[in-house]
N, C-alpha and C positions, 0 to 999 in steps of 0.2 A: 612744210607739207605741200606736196603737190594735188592739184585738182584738176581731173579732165571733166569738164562741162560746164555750160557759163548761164546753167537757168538757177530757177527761186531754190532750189535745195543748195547747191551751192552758197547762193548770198544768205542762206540762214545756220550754212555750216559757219561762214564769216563772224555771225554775230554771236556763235558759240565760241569763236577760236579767241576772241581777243580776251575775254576773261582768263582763258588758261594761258594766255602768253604764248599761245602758235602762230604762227606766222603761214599764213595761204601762200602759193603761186599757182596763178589759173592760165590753163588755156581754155583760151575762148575763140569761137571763130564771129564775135561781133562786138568790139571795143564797146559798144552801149548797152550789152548784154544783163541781162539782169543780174547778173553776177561780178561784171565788170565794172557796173557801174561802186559798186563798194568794197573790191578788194583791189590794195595799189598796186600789186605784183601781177601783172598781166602781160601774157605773151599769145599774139594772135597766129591762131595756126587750126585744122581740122583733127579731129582725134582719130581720124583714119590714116592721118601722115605720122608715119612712124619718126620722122626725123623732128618733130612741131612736140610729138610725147616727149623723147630724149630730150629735149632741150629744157623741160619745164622738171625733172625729176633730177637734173644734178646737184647734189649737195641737198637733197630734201630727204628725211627722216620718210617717210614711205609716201607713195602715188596713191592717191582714193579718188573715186567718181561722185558723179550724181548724175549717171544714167549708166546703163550697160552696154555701150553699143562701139567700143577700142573692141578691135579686131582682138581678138586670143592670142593668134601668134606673133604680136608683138610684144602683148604683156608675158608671155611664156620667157620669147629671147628677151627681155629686160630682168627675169627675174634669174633667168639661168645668168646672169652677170651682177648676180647682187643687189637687185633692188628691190625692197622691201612693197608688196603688190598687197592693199587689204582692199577687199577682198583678194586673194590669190586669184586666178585663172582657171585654176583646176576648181574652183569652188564655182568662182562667175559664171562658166559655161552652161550650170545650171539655172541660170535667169535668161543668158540669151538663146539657147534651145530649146524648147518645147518639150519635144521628143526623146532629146537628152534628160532634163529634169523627172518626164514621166517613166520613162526607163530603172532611172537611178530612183527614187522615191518607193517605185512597185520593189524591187528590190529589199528598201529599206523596210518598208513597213509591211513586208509578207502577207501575213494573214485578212486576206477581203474581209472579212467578221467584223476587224476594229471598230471602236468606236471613233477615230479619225483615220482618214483611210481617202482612196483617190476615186474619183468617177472611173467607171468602166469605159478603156481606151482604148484603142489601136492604131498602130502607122497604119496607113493606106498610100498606096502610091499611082494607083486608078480609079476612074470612074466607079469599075465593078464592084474593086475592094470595098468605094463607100456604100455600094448597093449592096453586100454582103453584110457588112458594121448594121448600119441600117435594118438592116430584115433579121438579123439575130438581138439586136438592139432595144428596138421599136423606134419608130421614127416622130418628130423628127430628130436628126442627133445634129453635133455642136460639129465645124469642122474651121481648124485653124493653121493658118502656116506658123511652123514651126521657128522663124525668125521675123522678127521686125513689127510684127503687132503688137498697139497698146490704144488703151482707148477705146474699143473695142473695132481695130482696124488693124483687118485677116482676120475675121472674124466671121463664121455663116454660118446662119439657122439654116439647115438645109433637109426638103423634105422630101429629096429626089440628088442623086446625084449630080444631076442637073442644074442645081443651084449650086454647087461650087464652082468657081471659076478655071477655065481649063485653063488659062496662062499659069495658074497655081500651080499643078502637073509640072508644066517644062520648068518653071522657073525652081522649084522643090523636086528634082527626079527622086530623093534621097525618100520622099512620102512627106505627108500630110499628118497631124493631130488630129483625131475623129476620136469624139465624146458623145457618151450618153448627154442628152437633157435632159440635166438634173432637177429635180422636182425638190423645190428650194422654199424655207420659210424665208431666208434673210441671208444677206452678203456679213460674212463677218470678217477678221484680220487680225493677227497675233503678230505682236511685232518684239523681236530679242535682237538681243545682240551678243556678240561673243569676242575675246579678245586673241591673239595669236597664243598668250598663255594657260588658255580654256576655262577664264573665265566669264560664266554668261550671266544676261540677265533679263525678266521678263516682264511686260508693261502690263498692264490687265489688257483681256481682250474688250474688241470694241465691235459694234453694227459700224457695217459703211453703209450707206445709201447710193445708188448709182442713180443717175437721169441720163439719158441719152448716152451709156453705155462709158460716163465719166462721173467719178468721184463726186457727187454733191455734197455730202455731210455725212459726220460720223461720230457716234453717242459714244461715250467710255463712260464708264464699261458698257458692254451692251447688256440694254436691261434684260432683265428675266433670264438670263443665259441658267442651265442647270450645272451648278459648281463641277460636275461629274465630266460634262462637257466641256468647260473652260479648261478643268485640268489635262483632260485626252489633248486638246488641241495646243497648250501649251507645252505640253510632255513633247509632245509631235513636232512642235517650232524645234525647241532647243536642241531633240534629236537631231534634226535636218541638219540646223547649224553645228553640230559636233560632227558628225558623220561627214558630211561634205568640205570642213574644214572651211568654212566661214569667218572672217574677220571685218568688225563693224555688223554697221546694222541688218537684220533680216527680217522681210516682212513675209509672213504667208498668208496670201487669200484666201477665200473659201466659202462654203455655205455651208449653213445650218438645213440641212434637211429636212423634210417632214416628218421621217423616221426617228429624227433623234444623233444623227451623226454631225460629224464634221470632216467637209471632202475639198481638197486642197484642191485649189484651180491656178492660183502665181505663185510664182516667186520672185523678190528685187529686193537684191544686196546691195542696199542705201537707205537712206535715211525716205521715207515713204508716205504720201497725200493721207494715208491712213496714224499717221503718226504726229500731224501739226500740234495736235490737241495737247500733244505733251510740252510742250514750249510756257504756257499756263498753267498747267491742267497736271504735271509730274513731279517729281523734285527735281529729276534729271532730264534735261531735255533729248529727245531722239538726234539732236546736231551732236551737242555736248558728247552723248554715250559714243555717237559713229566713231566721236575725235577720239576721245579715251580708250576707246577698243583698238582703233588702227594703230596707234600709237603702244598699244599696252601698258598703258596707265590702269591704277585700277579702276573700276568702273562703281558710277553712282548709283545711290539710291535712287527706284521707280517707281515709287507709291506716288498715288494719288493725292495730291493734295487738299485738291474740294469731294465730294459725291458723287458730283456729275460735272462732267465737262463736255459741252459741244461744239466742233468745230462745222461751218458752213463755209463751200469756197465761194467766190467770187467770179462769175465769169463778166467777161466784157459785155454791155449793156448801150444802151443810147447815151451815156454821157462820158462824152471825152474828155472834161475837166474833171477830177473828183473831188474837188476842193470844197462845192459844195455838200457833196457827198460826208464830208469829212466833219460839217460844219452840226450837221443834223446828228451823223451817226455818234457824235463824241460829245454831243450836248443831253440826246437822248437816254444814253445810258455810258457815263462814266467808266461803266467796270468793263465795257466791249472790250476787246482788244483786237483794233484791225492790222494786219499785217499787209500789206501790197509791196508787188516785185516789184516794181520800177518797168513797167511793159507799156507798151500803148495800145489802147484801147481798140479791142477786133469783137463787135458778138462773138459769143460763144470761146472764145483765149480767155484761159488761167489767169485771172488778175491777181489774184489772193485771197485771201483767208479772213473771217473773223471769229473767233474764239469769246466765247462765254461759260460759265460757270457758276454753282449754286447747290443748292440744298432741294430745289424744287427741280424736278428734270423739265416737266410742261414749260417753265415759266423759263429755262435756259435755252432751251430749244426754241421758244416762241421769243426771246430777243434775237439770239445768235441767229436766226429765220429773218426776222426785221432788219436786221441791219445789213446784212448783206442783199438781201432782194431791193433796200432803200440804194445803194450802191452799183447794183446791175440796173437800177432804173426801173424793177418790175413796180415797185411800189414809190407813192410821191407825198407822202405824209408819213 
């Protein structure tokens, strides 16, 4: 199997693959990559050179990512000559457009009434239009470029057209993402997956927590959700992924409303930060299912194993060794389970993950909270 991308979803598609007897080839463009550092099959090249993709998908059973960001008309002409693309191209275009996605979705899911259903949107391709959006809207509303944001970067609370960036204009003539601000109880995420031969499958939904407009931590299932809801918003995933013809994993973002709804805000066909927690936390992990889906194997069992699982990430902290880190978090509580890329250490960079589980949610959330803040350095006992 081939793989464009050389970060942590990669190196934990790895430690899914060996159990099933798959064999990875990665391109990477940094031989110490977090991904390179634990798969042997690596070929160094950028996933925008089309000649660095070909080289890495000869003789491989199908090409899969861990990010969305290989240009379309490469994977198009590679697929148009027989190579097996999971996700396809025609599927993926919907994670790296905006515009695209909210286009195709409004479509899919017709009736505004639903009970999941999309924020009230429009292209804008000027200032005016978002002073239009805005005054029909109420302000302030959400405005995003259509490619290359994540993390929450292209991203603006804007309460005047004013605060969108005019380099955004020329550099987007094609228009802008301009969103209602949604008046939200809680970020949630539905993650499925589906295979080339339509078979899918659905993990319980989960709360994600954001801080600083990134992924902190995320409960499975999310507590309290109302079953009514959970079903609308999983009926909703596995639509997406049927109708768009999805292979491998699908997550969909979104929030819980005040009202009672659930209104999709991403989408990413990979294996997803909202998804670690199954690695412990599933019978089948979200690397495992990605593999089995691309491939078209059939796909595992997703029940939960414990009640509650919580996954907390790890960003970089004041301590560049974590060995001590490692000494405290594994003596303290046995049952943690820390996962780290192989990165070096940047405040505020994606270290990794810690993962805990229980029958109490309080008492999982407050070690999986422990251990990782002992880790970032917030906390020193």
């Amino acid at each position: 199997m081939a793989v464009v991308g050389d970060g942590q979803l990669a190196r934990m598609m790895a430690e899914a693959a060996g159990p099933l007897g798959v064999r990875l080839r990665l391109l990477a463009g940094d031989p110490d990559s977090s991904a390179a550092q634990v798969i042997p099959d690596v070929q160094l090249g950028q996933h925008t050179d089309e000649a660095a993709v070909r080289a890495i998908v000869k003789d491989a059973a199908v090409l899969t990512f861990d990010h969305e960001h290989v240009p379309n008309e490469i994977l198009l002409r590679l697929q148009s000559e027989g190579v097996p693309v999971g996700p396809p191209p025609q599927a993926l275009v919907h994670a790296q457009d905006k515009l695209v996605m909210r286009e195709r979705l409004s479509e899919l899911i017709g009736d505004r009434h639903a009970l999941a259903d999309l924020p009230v949107w429009a292209r804008v391709r000027t200032p005016a239009e978002v002073t239009s959006f805005g005054d029909a809207t109420g302000w302030p509303v959400i405005v995003k470029t259509p490619r290359g944001g994540y993390d929450g970067k292209g991203v603006v609370v804007a309460g005047s057209a004013g605060d969108v960036p005019s380099e955004w204009f020329e550099k987007f003539p094609d228009g802008l993402l301009a969103e209602e601000k949604v008046d939200f109880r809680r970020e949630l995420a539905v993650l499925v997956a589906r295979s080339p031969s339509g078979q899918a499958s659905a993990w319980p939904v989960v709360e994600t927590i954001q801080v600083d407009s990134i992924c902190d931590e995320v409960i499975a299932p999310a507590p309290g959700l109302p079953a009514e809801l959970a079903g609308a918003a999983t009926e909703l995933a596995l639509r997406i992924a049927g109708e768009l013809g999805v292979t491998g994993v699908l997550a969909v973002e979104g929030f819980e409303t005040a009202d009672g709804r659930f209104l999709v805000n991403e989408l990413a066909m990979r294996p997803h930060n909202s998804g670690h927690w199954t690695i412990e936390g599933s019978v089948t992990s979200q690397f495992e299912q990605h593999l089995r889906a691309v491939l078209d194997l059939p796909l595992g069992e997703v029940g939960a194993r414990e009640k509650w699982t919580v996954m907390v990430n790890v960003l970089g902290g004041k301590y560049p060794d974590l060995y001590r880190s490692y000494l405290h978090v594994m003596a303290r509580d046995p049952k943690a389970k820390v996962h780290l890329y192989g990165k070096g250490v940047r405040p505020g960079r994606k270290l990794g993950h810690v993962t805990c589980y229980g029958d109490d949610l309080d008492d999982v959330r407050a070690r999986a909270r422990h251990a990782a803040d002992f880790i970032r350095g917030v906390i020193e006992e």
